[in-house]
N, C-alpha and C positions, 0 to 999 in steps of 0.2 A: 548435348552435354554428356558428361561423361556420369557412369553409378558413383563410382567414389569420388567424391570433391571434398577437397579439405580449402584451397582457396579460392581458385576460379581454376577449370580446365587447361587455360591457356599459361598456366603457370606453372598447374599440378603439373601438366605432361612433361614439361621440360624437368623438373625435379622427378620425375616418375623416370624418366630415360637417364638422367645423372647414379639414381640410384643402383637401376639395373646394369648401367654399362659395365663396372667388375664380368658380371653375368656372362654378357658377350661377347668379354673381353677370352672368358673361358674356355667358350662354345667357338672359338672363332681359329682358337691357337694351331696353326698349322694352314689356315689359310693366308689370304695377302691380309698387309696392315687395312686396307682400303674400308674393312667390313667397320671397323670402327667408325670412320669418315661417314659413312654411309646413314651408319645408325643414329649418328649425332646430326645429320641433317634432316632425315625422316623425323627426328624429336621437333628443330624448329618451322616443318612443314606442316605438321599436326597441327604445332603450337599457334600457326598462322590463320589455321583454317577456324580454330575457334576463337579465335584473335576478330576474325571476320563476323561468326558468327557474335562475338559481342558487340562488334560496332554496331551491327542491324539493331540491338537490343536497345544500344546506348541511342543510336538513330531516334528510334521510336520514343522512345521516356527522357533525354536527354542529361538524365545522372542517374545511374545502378547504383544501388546502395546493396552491399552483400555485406553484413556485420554476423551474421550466424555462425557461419562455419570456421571464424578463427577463433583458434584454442585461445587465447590470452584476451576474447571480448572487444576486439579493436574492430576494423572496419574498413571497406575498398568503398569507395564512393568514388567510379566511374564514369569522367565524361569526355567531350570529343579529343579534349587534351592530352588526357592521360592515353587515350589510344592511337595519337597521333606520332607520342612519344616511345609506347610500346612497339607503333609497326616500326621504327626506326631501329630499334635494338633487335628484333627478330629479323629483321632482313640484312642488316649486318653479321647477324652469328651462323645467319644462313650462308653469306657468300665467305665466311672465315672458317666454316667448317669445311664449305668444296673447296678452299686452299689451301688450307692445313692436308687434305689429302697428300700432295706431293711435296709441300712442302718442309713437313713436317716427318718424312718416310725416315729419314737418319736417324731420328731421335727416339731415345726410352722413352718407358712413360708415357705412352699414350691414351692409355685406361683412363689416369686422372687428367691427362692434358682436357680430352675433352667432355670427363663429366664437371669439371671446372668453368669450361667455357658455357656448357649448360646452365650451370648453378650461376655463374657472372651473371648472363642475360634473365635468369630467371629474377635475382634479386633488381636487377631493375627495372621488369616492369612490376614485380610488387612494392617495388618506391613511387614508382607515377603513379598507381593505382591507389595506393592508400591512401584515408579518408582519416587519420588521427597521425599524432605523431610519434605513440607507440608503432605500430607498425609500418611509419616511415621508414622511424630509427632500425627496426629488426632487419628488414630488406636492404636497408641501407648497408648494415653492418656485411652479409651472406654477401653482396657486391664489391665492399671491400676487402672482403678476408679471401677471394676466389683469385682477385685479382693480383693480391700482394704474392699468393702462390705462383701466376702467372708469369709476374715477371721477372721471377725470380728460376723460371722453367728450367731454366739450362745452369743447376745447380753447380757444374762443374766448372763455372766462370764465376769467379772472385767478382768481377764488375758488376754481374748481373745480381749476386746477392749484395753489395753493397749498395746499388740500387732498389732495391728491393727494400731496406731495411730501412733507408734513407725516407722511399715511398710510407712504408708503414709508422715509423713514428712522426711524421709530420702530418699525416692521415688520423694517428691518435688522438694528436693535439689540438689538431678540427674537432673531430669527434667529440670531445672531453669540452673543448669551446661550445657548438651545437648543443649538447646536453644541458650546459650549465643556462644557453640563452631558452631552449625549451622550459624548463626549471622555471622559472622567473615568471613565464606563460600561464604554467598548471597553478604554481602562487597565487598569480593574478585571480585567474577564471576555475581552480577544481577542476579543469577539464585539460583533456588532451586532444579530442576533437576538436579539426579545423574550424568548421563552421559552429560551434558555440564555443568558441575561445573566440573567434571573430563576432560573433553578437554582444559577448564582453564588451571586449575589449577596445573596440572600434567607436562604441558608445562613451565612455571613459574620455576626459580632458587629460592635459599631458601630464606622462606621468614618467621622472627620471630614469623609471627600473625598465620602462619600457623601450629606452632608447639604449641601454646597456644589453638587454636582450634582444636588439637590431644588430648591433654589432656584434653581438655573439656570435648570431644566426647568419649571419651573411660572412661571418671567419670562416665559421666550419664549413657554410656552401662552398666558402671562395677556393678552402685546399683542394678541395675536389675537383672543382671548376678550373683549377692554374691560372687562376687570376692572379696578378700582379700587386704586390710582391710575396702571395705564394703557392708561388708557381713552380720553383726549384727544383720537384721530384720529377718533374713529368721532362726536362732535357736530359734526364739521366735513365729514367725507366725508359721512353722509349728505345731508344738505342741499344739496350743490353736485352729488353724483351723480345722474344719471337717477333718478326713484323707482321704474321697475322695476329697477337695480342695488341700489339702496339695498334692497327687497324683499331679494333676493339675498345682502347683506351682513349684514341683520338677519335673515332667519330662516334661513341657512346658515350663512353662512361664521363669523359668530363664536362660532355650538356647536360649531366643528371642534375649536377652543382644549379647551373644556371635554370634549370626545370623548378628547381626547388626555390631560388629567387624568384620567378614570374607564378608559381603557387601559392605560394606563403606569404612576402609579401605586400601584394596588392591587396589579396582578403583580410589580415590581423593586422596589418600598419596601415592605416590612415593616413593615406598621400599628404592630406592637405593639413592633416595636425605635426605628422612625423615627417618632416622633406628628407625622406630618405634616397630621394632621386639625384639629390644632388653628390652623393655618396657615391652609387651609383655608377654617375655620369664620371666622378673625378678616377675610380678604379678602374671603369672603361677605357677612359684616354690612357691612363699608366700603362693596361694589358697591353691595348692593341699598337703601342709608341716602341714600347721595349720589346714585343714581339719580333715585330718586321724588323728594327734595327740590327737585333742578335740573330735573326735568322741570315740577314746578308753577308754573317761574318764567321760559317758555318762552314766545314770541309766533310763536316760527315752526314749524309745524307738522310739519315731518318733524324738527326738531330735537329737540321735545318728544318723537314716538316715537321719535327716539334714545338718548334719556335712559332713557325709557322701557326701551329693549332692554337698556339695561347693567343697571338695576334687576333687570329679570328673569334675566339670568343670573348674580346675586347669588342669587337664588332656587333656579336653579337646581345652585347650589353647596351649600346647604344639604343636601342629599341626600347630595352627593361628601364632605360632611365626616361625614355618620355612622357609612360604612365599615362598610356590608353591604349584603346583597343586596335589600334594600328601600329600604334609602337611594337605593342605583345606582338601583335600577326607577324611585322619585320623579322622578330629576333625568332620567331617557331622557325619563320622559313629558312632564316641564315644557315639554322642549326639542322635543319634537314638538308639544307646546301651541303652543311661541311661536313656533316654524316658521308653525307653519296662520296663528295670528294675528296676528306682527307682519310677515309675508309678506304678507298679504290687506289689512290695514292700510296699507301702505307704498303697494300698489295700489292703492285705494283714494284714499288724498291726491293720490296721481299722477291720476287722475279727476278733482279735485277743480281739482289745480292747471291742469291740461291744460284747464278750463272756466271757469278763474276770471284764470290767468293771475298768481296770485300764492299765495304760502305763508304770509301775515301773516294769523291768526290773527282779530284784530279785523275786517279786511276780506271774512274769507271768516262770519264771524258771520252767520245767516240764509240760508244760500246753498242 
């Protein structure tokens, strides 16, 4: 462990390297761009080895409770999940920081390129890690506000900030949606902790506010998530994003949505009072139907694995709606599926366009 901790090591370090990078960006000027690259993958190499060292922890006692050391009294209660879902976001921002190295050499702005990409991965695993839905909500937020910068990177492209903008206020409306279904929660129970909002709550016959606070909670997952029908930002961001963010977008940040469905809930909604599976099940079919149909009918190549990402996390909803402990296991694994491969994919085009100089489909034919 590390002497200063403010949330757990494996967080601090990457917000610890976000902050210093200005720093080295200073110490660095006159040499190649590469030292930045460098130093922002030395952050998620750290960040992995205590990553490690918590799983042994979490291994042993099978849920870490750390509530002390955040300032606002909330709480990380760590288990195999949440560190299942953390190594998936650090080993992604590991393999998009060694790409960003060349791929990103054209471009200003690199200082905040990748203390942004630091701070992205950092708020998401303090979203799988937290134990209340104060400090969901905060991580949650530091995830979205990193990202809307992101894709918005290549400010001197009109498309890219209209995507962007596009991203951020249909991201608000989530947001403002989720808030208002948490609300309803704290009404219910006084509380904002998972697990005594779920001893509430879960005890309780049916109750109208609780089924309006379902569909709140699974709005605000769903924007995130580009579940169908809202899914609309993510065929526009990735495209005009960096395709190492877009990597980033598609195989992190929108299974966080779906992380938050299989967290939340099966512990505070009661399958068998609230059939929320059938909800579910019916967004499932919609995601992964409209998905694959719009991705077939795609000329621009990261658009089409956009479509592509929303198809599969209709996939991986099918799992979230069988509501047991094999359904859950199907849908973690899909999502580390399509981490590995629409992460490695997205790299990949970015190779592709970084050599070609275009994303049209017909032109890169034979290439």
């Amino acid at each position: 462990m590390i002497a200063f901790q403010i949330f757990h090591p494996a967080i601090d370090i990457l917000l610890l390297f976000m902050a210093i990078m200005p720093i080295i960006d200073r110490i660095s000027k006159g040499f190649s761009k590469s030292v930045l690259s460098i130093y922002s993958t030395m952050g998620f190499m750290l960040s992995s080895y205590f990553l490690y060292s918590l799983y042994r922890e979490v291994n042993a006692k099978s849920v870490l409770i750390i509530g002390h050391q955040l300032p606002w009294g909330g709480s990380f209660e760590i288990d195999a999940l949440g560190i299942f879902m953390a190594s998936m976001y650090i080993m992604l921002g590991f393999f998009t920081s060694i790409f960003s190295y060349k791929y990103m050499e054209k471009d200003t702005g690199l200082t905040e390129y990748y203390a942004l990409l630091l701070g992205m991965v950092a708020g998401m695993i303090g979203t799988v890690f937290a134990g209340d839905f104060l400090t969901f909500f905060l991580f949650w937020e530091l995830m979205s506000l990193t990202s809307y910068v992101l894709v918005a990177f290549r400010k001197d492209i009109p498309v890219a900030i209209e995507a962007s903008l596009k991203y951020l206020i249909m991201s608000a409306v989530g947001t403002i949606t989720l808030i208002y279904g948490i609300s309803i929660l704290y009404g219910i129970s006084g509380n904002l902790n998972f697990a005594y909002i779920s001893s509430i709550v879960r005890n309780q016959p049916k109750n109208d506010w609780l089924y309006i606070s379902i569909i709140m909670i699974a709005t605000g997952l769903g924007v995130k998530a580009a579940i169908v029908p809202m899914h609309t930002w993510l065929p526009d961001a990735h495209p005009e994003a960096p395709s190492s963010i877009s990597a980033m977008l598609s195989g992190a940040l929108i299974t966080v949505g779906v992380y938050g469905l299989i967290r939340i809930f099966p512990l505070i909604f009661n399958p068998a009072v609230y059939d929320w599976s059938v909800l579910i099940a019916i967004l499932s079919a919609a995601t992964m139907t409209l998905g694959n149909i719009a991705a077939l009918m795609q000329k621009d190549l990261k658009r089409l694995l956009a479509y592509s990402s929303i198809a599969h996390i209709g996939y991986a909803l099918i799992g979230v709606s069988i509501v047991n402990q094999a359904g859950f296991a199907a849908a973690l694994l899909h999502l580390f599926n399509h981490a590995v491969m629409k992460g490695l994919a997205f790299l990949c085009a970015g190779s592709l366009i970084y050599c070609a100089g275009t994303r049209d489909l017909s032109e890169l034919s034979g290439i």
